[in-house]
PDB file as gemmi writes it, atoms N, CA and C in Angstrom:
CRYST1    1.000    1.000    1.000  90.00  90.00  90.00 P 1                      
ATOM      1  N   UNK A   1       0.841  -1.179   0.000  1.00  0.00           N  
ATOM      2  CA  UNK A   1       0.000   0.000   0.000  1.00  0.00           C  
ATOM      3  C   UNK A   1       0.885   1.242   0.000  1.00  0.00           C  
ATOM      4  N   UNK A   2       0.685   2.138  -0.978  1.00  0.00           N  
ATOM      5  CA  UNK A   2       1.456   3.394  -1.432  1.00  0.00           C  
ATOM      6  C   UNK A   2       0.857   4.554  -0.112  1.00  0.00           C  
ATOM      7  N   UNK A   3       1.933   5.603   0.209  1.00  0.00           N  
ATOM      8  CA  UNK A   3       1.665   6.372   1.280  1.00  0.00           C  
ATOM      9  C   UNK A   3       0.510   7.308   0.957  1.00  0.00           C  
ATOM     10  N   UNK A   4      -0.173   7.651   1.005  1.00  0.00           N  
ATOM     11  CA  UNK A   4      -0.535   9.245   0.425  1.00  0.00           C  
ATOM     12  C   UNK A   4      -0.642  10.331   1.045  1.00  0.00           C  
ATOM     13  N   UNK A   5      -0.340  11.714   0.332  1.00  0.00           N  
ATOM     14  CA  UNK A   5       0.054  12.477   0.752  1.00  0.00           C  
ATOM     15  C   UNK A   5      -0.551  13.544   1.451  1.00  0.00           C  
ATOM     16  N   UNK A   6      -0.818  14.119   2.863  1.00  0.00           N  
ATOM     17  CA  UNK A   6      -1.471  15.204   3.536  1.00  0.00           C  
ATOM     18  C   UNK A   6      -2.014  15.986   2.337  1.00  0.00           C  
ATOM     19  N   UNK A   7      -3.135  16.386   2.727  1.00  0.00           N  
ATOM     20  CA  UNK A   7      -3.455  18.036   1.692  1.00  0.00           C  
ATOM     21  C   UNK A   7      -3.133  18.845   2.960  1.00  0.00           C  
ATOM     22  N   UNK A   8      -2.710  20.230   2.598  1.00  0.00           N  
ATOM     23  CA  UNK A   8      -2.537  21.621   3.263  1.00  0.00           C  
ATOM     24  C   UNK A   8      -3.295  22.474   2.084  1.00  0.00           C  
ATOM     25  N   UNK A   9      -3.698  23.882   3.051  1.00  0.00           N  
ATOM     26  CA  UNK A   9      -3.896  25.103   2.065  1.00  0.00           C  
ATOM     27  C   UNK A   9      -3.876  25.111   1.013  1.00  0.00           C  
ATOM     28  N   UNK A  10      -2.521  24.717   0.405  1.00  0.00           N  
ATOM     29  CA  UNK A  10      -1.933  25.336  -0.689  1.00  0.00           C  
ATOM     30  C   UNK A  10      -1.889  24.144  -1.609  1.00  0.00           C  
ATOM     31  N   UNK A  11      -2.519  23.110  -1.192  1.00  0.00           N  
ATOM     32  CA  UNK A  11      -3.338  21.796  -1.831  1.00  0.00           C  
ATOM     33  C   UNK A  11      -3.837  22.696  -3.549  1.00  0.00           C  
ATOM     34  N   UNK A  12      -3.408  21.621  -4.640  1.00  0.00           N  
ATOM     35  CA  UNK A  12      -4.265  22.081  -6.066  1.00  0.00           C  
ATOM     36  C   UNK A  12      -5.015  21.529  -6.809  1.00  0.00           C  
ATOM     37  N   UNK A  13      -6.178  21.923  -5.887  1.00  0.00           N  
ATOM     38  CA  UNK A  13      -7.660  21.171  -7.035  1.00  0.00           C  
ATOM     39  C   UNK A  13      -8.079  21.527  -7.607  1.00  0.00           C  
ATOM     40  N   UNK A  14      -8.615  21.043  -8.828  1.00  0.00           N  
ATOM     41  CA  UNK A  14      -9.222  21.162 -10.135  1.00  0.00           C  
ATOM     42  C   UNK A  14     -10.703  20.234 -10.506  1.00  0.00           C  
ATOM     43  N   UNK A  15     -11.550  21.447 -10.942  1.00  0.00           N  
ATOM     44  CA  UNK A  15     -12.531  20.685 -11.709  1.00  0.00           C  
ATOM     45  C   UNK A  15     -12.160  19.984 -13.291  1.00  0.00           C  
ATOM     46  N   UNK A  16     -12.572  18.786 -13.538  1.00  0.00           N  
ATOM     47  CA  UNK A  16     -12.690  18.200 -14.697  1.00  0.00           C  
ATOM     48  C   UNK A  16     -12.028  18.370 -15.567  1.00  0.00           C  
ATOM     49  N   UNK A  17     -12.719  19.929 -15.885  1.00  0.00           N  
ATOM     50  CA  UNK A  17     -12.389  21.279 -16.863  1.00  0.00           C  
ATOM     51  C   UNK A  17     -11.112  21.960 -16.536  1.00  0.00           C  
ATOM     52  N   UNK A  18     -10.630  21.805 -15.397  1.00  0.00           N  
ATOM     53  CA  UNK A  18      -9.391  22.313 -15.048  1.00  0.00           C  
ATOM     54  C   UNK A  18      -9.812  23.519 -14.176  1.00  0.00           C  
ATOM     55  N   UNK A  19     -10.944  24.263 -14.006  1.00  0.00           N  
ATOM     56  CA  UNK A  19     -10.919  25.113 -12.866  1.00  0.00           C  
ATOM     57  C   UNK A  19     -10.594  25.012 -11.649  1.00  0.00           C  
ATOM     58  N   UNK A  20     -10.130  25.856 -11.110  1.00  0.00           N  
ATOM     59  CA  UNK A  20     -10.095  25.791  -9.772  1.00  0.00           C  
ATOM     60  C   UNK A  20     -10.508  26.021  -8.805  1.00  0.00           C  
ATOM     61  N   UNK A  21     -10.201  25.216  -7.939  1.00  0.00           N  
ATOM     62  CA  UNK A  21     -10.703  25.331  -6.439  1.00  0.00           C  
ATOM     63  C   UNK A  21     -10.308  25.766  -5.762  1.00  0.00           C  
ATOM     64  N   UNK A  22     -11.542  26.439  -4.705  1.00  0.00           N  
ATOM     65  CA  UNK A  22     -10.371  27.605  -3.456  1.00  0.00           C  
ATOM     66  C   UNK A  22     -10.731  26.552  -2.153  1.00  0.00           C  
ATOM     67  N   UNK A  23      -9.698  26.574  -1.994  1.00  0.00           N  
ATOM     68  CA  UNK A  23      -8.874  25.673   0.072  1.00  0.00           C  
ATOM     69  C   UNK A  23      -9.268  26.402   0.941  1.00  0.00           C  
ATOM     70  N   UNK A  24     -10.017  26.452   1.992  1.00  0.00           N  
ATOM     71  CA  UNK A  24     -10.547  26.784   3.198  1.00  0.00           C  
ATOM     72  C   UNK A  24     -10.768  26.371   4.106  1.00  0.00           C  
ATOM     73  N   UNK A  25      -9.505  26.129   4.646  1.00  0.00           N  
ATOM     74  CA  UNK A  25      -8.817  24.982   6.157  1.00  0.00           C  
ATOM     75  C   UNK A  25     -10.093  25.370   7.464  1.00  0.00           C  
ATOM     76  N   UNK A  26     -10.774  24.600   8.388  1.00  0.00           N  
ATOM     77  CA  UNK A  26     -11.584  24.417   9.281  1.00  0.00           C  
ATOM     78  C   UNK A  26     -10.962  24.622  10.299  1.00  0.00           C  
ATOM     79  N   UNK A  27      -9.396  24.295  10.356  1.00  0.00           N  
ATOM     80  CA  UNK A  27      -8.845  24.307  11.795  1.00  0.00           C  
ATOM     81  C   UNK A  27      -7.217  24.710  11.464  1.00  0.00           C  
ATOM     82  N   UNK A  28      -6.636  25.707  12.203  1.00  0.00           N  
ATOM     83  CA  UNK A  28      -5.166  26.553  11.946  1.00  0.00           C  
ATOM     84  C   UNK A  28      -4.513  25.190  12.554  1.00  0.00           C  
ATOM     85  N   UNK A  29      -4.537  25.087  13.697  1.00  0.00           N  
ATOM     86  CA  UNK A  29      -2.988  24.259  14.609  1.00  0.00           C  
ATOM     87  C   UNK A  29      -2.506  23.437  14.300  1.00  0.00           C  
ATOM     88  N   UNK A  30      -3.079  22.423  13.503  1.00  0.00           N  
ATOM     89  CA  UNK A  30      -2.003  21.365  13.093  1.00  0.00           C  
ATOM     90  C   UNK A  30      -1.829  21.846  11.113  1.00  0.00           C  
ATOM     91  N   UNK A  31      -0.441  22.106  11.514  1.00  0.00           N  
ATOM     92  CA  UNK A  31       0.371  22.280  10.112  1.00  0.00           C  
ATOM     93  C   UNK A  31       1.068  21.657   9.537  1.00  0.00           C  
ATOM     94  N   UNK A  32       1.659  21.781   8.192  1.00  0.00           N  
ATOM     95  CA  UNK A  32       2.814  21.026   7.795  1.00  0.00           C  
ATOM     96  C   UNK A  32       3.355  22.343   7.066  1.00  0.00           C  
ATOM     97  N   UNK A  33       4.741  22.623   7.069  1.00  0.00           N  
ATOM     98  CA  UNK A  33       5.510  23.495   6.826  1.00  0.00           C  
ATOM     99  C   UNK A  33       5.363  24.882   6.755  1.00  0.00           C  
ATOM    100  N   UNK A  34       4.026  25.060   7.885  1.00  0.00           N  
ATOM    101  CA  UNK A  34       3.306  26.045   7.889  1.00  0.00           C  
ATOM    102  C   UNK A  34       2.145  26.472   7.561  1.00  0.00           C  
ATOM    103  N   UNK A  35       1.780  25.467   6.476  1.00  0.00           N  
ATOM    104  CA  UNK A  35       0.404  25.526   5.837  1.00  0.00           C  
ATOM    105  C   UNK A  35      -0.691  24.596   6.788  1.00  0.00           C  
ATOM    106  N   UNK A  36      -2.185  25.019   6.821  1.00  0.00           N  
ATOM    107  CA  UNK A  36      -2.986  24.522   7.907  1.00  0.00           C  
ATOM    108  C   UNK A  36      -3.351  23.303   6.890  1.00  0.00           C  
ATOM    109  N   UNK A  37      -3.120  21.973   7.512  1.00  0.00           N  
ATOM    110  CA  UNK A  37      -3.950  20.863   6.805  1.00  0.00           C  
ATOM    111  C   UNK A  37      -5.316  20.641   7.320  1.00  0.00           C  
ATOM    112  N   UNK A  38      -5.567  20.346   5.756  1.00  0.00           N  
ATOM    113  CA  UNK A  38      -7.383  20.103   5.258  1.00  0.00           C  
ATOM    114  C   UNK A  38      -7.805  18.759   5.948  1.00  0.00           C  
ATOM    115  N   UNK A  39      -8.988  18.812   6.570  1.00  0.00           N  
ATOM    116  CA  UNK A  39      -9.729  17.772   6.848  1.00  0.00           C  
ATOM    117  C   UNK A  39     -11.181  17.809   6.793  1.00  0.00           C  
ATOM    118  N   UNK A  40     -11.332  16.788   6.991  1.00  0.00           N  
ATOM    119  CA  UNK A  40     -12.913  16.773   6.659  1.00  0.00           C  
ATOM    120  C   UNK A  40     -14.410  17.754   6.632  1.00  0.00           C  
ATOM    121  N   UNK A  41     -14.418  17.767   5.202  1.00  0.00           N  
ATOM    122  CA  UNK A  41     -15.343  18.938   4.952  1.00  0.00           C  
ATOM    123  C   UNK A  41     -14.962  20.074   4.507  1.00  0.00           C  
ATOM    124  N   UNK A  42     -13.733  20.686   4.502  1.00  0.00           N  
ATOM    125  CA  UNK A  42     -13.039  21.354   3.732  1.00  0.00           C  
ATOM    126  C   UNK A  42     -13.046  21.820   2.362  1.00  0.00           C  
ATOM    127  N   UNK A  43     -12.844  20.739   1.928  1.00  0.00           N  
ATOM    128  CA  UNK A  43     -13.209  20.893   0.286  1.00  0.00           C  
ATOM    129  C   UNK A  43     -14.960  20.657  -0.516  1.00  0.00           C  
ATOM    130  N   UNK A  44     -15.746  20.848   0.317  1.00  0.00           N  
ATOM    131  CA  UNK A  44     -17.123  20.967   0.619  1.00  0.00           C  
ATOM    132  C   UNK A  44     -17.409  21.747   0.046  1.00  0.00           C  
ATOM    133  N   UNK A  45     -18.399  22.435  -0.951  1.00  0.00           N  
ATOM    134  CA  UNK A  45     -18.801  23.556  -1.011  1.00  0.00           C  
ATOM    135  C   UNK A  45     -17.947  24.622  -1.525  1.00  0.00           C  
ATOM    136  N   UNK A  46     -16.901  24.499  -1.807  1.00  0.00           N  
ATOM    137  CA  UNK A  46     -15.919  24.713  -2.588  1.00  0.00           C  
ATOM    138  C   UNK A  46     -16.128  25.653  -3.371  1.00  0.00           C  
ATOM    139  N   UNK A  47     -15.596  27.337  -3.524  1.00  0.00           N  
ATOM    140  CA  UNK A  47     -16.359  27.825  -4.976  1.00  0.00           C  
ATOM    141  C   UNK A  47     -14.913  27.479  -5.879  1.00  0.00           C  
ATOM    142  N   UNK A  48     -15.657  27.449  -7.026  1.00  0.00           N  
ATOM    143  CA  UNK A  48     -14.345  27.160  -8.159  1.00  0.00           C  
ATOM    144  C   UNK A  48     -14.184  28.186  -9.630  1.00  0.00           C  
ATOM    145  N   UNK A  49     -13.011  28.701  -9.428  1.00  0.00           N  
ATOM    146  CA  UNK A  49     -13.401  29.586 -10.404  1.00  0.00           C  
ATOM    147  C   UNK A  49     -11.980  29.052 -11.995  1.00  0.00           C  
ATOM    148  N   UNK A  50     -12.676  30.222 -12.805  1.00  0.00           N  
ATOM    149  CA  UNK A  50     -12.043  29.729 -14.084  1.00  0.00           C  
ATOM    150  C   UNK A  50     -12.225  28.699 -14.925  1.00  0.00           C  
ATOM    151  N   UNK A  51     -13.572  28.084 -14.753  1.00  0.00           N  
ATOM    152  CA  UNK A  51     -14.111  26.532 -15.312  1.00  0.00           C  
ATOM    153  C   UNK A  51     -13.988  26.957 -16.752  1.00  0.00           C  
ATOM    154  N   UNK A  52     -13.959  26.357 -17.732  1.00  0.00           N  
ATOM    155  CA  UNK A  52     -14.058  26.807 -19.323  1.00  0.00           C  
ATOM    156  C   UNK A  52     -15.177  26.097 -20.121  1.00  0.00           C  
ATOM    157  N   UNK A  53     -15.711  25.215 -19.003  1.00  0.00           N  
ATOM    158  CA  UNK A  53     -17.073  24.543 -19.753  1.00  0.00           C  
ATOM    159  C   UNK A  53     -18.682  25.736 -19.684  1.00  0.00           C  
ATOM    160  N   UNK A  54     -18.293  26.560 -20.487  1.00  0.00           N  
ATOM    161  CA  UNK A  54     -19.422  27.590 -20.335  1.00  0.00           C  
ATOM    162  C   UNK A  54     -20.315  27.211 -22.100  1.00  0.00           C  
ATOM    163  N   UNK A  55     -21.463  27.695 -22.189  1.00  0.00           N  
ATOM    164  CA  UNK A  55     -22.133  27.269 -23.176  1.00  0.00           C  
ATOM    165  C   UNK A  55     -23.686  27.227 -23.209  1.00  0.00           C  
ATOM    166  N   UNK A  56     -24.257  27.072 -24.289  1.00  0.00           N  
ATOM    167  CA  UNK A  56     -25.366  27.317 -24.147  1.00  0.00           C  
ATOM    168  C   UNK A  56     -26.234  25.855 -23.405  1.00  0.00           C  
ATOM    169  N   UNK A  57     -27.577  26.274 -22.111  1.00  0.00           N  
ATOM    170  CA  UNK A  57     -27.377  24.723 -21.846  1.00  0.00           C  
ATOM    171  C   UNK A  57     -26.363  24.379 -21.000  1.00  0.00           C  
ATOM    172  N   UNK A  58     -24.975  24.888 -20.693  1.00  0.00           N  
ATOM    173  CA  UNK A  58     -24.024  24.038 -20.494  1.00  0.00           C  
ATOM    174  C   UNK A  58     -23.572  25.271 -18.830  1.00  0.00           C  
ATOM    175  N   UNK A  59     -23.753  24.266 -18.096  1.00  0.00           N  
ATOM    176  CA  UNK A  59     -23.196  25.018 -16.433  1.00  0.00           C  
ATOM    177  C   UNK A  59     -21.989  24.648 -16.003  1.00  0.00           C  
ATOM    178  N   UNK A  60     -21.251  25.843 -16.077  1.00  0.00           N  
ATOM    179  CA  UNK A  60     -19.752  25.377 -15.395  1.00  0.00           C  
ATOM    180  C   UNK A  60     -19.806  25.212 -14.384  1.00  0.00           C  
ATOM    181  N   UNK A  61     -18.756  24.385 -13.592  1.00  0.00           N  
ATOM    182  CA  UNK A  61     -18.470  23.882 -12.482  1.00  0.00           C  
ATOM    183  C   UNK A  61     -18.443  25.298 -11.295  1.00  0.00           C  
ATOM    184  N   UNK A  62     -19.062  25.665 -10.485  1.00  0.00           N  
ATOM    185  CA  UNK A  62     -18.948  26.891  -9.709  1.00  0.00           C  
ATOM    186  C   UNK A  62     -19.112  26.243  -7.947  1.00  0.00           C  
ATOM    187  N   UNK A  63     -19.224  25.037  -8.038  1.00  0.00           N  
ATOM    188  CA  UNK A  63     -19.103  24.595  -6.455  1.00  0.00           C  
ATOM    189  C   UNK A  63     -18.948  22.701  -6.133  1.00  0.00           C  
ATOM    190  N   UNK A  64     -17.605  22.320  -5.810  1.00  0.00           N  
ATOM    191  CA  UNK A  64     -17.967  21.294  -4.796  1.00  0.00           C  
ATOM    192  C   UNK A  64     -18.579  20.666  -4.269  1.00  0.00           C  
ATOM    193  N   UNK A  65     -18.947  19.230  -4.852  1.00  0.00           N  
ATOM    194  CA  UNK A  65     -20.145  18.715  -3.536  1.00  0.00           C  
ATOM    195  C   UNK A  65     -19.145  18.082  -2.932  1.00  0.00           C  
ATOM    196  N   UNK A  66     -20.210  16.782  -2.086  1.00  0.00           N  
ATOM    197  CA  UNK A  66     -19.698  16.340  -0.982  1.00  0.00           C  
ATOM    198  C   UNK A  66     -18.011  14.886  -1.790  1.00  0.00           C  
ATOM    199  N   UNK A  67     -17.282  14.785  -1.160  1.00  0.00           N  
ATOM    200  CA  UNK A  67     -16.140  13.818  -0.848  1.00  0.00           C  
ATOM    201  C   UNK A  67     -16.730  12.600  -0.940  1.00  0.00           C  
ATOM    202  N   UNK A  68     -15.920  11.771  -2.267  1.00  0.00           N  
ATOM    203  CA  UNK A  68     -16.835  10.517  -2.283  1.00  0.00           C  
ATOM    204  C   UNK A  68     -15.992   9.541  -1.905  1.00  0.00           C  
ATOM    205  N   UNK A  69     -14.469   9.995  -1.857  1.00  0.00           N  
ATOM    206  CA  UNK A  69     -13.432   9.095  -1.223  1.00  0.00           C  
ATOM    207  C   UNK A  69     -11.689  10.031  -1.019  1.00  0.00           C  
ATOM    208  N   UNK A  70     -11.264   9.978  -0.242  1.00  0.00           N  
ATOM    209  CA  UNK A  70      -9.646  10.585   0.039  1.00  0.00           C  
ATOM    210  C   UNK A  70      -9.518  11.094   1.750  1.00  0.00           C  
ATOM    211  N   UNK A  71     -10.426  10.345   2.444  1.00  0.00           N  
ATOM    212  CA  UNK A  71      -9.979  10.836   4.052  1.00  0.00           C  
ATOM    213  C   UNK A  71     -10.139   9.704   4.706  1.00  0.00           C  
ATOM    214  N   UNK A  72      -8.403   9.710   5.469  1.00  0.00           N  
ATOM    215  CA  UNK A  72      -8.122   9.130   6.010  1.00  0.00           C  
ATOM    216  C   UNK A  72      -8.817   8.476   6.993  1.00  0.00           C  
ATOM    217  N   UNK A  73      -9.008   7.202   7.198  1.00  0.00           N  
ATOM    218  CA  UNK A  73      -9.176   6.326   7.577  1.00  0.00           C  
ATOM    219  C   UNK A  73      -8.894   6.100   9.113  1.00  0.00           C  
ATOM    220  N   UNK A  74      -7.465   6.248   9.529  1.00  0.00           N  
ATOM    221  CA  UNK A  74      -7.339   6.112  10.814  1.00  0.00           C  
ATOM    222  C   UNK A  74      -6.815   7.568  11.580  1.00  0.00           C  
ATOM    223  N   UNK A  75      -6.003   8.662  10.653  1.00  0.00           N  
ATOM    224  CA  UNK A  75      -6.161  10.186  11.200  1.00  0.00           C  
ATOM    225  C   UNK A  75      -6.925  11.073  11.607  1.00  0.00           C  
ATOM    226  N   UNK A  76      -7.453  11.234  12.275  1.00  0.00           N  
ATOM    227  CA  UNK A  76      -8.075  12.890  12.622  1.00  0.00           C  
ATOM    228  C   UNK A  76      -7.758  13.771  13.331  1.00  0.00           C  
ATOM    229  N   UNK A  77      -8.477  14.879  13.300  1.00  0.00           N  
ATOM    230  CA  UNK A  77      -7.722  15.919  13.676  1.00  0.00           C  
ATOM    231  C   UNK A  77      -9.005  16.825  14.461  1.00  0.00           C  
ATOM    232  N   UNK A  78      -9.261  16.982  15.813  1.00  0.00           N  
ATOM    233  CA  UNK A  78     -10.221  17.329  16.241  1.00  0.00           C  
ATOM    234  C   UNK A  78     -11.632  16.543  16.146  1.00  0.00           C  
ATOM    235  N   UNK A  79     -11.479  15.340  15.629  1.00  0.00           N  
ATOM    236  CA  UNK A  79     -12.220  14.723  15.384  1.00  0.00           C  
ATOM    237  C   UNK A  79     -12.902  14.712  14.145  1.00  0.00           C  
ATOM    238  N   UNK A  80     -12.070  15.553  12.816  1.00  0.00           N  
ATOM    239  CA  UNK A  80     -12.320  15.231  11.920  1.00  0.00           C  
ATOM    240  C   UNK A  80     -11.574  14.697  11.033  1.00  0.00           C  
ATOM    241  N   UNK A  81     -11.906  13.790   9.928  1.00  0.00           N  
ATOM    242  CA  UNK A  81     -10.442  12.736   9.261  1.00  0.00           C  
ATOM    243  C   UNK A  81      -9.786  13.944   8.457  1.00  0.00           C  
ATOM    244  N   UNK A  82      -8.515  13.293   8.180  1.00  0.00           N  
ATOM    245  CA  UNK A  82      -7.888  14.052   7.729  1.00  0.00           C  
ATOM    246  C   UNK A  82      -7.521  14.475   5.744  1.00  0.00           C  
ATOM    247  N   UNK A  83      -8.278  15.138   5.052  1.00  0.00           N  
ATOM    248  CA  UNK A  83      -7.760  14.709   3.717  1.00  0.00           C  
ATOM    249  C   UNK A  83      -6.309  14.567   3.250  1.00  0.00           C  
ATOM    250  N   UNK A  84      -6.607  13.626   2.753  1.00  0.00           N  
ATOM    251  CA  UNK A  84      -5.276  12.737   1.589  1.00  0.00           C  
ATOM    252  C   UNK A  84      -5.098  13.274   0.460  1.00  0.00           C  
ATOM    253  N   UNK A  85      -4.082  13.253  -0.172  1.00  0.00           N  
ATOM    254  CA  UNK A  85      -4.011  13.040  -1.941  1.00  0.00           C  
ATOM    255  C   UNK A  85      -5.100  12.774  -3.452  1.00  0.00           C  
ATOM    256  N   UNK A  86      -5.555  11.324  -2.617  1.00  0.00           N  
ATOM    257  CA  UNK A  86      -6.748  10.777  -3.036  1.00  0.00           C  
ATOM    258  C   UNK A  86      -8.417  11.686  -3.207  1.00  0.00           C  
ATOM    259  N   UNK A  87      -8.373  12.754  -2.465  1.00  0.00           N  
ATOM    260  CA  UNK A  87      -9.315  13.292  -2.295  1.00  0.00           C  
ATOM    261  C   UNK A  87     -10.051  13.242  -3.715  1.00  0.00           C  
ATOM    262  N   UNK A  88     -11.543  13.507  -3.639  1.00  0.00           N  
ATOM    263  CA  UNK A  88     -12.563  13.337  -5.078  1.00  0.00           C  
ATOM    264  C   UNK A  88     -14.116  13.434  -4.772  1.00  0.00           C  
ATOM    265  N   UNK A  89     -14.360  13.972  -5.669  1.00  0.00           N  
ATOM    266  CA  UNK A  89     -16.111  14.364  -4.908  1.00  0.00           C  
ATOM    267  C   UNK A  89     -16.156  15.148  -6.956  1.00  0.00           C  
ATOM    268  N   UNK A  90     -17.733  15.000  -6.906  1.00  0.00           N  
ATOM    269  CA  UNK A  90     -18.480  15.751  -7.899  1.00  0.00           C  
ATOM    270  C   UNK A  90     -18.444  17.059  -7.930  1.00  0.00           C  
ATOM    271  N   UNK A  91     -18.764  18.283  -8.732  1.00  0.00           N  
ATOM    272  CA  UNK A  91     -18.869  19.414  -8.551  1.00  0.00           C  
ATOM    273  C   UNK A  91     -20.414  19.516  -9.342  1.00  0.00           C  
ATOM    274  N   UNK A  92     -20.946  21.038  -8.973  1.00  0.00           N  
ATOM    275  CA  UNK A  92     -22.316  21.354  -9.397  1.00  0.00           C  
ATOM    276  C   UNK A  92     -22.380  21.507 -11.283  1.00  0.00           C  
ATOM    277  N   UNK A  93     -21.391  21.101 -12.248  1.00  0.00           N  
ATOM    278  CA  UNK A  93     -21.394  21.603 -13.532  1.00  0.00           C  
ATOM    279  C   UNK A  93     -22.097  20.893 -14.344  1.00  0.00           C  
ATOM    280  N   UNK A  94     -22.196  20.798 -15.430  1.00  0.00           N  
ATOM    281  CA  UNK A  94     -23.243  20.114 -16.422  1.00  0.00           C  
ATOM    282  C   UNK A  94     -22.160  19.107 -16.879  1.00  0.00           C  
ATOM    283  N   UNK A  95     -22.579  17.891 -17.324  1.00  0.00           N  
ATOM    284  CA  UNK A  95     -23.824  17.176 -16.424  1.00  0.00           C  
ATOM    285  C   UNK A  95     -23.962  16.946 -15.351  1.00  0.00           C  
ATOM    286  N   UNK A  96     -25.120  16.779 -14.854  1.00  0.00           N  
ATOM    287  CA  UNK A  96     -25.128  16.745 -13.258  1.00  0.00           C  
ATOM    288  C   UNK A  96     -24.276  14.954 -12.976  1.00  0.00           C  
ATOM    289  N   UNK A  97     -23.748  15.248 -11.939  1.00  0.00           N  
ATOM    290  CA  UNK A  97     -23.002  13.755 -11.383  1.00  0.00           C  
ATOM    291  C   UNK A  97     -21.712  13.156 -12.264  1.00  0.00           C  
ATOM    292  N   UNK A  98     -21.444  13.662 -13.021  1.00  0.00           N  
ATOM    293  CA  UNK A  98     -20.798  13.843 -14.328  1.00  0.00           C  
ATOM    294  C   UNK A  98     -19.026  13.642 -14.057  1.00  0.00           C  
ATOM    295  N   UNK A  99     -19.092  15.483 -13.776  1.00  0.00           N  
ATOM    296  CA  UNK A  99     -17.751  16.154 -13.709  1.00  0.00           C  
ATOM    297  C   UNK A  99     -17.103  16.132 -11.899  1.00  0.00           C  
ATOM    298  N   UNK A 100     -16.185  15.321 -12.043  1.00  0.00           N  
ATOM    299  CA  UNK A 100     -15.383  15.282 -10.530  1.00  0.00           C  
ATOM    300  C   UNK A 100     -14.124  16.384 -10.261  1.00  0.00           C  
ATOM    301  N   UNK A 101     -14.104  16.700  -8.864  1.00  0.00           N  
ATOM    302  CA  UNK A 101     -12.692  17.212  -8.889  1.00  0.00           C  
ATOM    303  C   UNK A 101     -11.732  16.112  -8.267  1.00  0.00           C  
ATOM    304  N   UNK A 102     -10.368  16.674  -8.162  1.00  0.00           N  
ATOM    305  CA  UNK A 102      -9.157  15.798  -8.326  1.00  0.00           C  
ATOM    306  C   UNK A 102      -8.555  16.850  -7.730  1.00  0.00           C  
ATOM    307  N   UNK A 103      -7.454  16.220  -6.830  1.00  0.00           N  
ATOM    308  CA  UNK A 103      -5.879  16.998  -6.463  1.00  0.00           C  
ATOM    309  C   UNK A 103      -5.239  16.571  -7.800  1.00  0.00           C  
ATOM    310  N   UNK A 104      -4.649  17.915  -7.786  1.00  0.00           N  
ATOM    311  CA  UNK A 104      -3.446  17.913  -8.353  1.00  0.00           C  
ATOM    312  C   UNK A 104      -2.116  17.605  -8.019  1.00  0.00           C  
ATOM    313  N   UNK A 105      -1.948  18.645  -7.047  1.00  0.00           N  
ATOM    314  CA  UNK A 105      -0.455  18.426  -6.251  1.00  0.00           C  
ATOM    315  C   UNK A 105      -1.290  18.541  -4.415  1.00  0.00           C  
ATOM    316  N   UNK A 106      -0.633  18.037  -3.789  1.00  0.00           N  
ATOM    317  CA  UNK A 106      -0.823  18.353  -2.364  1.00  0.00           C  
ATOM    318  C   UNK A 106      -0.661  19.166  -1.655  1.00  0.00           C  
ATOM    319  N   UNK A 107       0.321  20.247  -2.061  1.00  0.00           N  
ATOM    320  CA  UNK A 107       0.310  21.221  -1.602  1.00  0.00           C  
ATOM    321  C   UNK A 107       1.724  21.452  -0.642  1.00  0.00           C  
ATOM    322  N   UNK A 108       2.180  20.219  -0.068  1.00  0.00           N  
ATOM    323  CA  UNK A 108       3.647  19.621   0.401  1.00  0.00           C  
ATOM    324  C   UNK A 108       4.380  18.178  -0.177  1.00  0.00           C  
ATOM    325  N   UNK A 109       5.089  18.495   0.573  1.00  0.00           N  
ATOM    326  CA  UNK A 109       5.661  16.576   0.060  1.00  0.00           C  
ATOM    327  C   UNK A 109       6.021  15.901   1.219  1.00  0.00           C  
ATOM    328  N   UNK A 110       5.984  16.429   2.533  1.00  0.00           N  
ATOM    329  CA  UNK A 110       6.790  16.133   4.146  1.00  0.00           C  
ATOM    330  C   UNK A 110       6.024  14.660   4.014  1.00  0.00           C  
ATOM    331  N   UNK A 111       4.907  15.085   4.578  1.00  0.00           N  
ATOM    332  CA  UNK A 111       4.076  14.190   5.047  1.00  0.00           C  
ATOM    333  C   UNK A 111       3.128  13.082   4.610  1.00  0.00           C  
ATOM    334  N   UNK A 112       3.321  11.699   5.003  1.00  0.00           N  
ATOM    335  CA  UNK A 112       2.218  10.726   3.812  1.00  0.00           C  
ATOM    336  C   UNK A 112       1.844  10.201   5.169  1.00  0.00           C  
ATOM    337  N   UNK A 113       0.521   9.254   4.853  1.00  0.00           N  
ATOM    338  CA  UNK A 113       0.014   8.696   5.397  1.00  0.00           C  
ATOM    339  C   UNK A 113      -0.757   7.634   4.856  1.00  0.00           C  
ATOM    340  N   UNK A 114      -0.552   6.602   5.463  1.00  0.00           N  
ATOM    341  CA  UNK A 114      -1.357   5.127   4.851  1.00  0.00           C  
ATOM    342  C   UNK A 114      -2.699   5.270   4.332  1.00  0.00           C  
ATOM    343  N   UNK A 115      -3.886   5.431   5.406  1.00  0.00           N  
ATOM    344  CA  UNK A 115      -5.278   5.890   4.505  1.00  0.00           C  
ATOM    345  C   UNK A 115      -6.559   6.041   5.627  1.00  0.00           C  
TER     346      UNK A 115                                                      
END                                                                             
């Protein structure tokens, strides 16, 4: 089983389309190289800007739903798990249930964790 890697802040997610997502950490104190790591619910609700799927009929990605898999398993942090690498959930764009987001990069490299 491959490590995977903490998200922090500065975590880079993308809709489908390649827009992006803005990071909005729940809790400051536990960091990695300064940046507050993401946990559960975080990437929730998400607004995302710069989607390029615009069109007639056609709704760009402008929010995050819920996490359909990427938090850790045996970490938490205040009692909420901690997101991974793996992180992935749908966004609101056309088609509905369709278009997922994805990490890109994690945002560090210090820290991995099993799952």
């Amino acid at each position: 089983m491959q490590a995977m890697k903490v998200l922090v802040k500065e975590a880079i997610l993308r809709c489908g389309h390649d827009g992006k997502v803005e990071n909005v950490p729940s809790q400051e104190w536990v960091r990695v190289a300064g940046s507050p790591v993401l946990v559960e619910a975080d990437p929730v609700g998400r607004d995302i800007s710069m989607c390029p799927n615009i069109g007639l009929n056609i709704k760009p990605c402008q929010k995050t739903l819920p996490v359909v898999k990427g938090y850790s398993v045996f970490i938490r942090i205040g009692g909420k798990r901690m997101c991974l690498d793996t992180v992935e959930g749908f966004t609101d764009g056309t088609p509905p249930g369709a278009v997922k987001y994805t990490v890109r990069r994690p945002g560090q490299e210090f820290v991995a964790a099993g799952s």
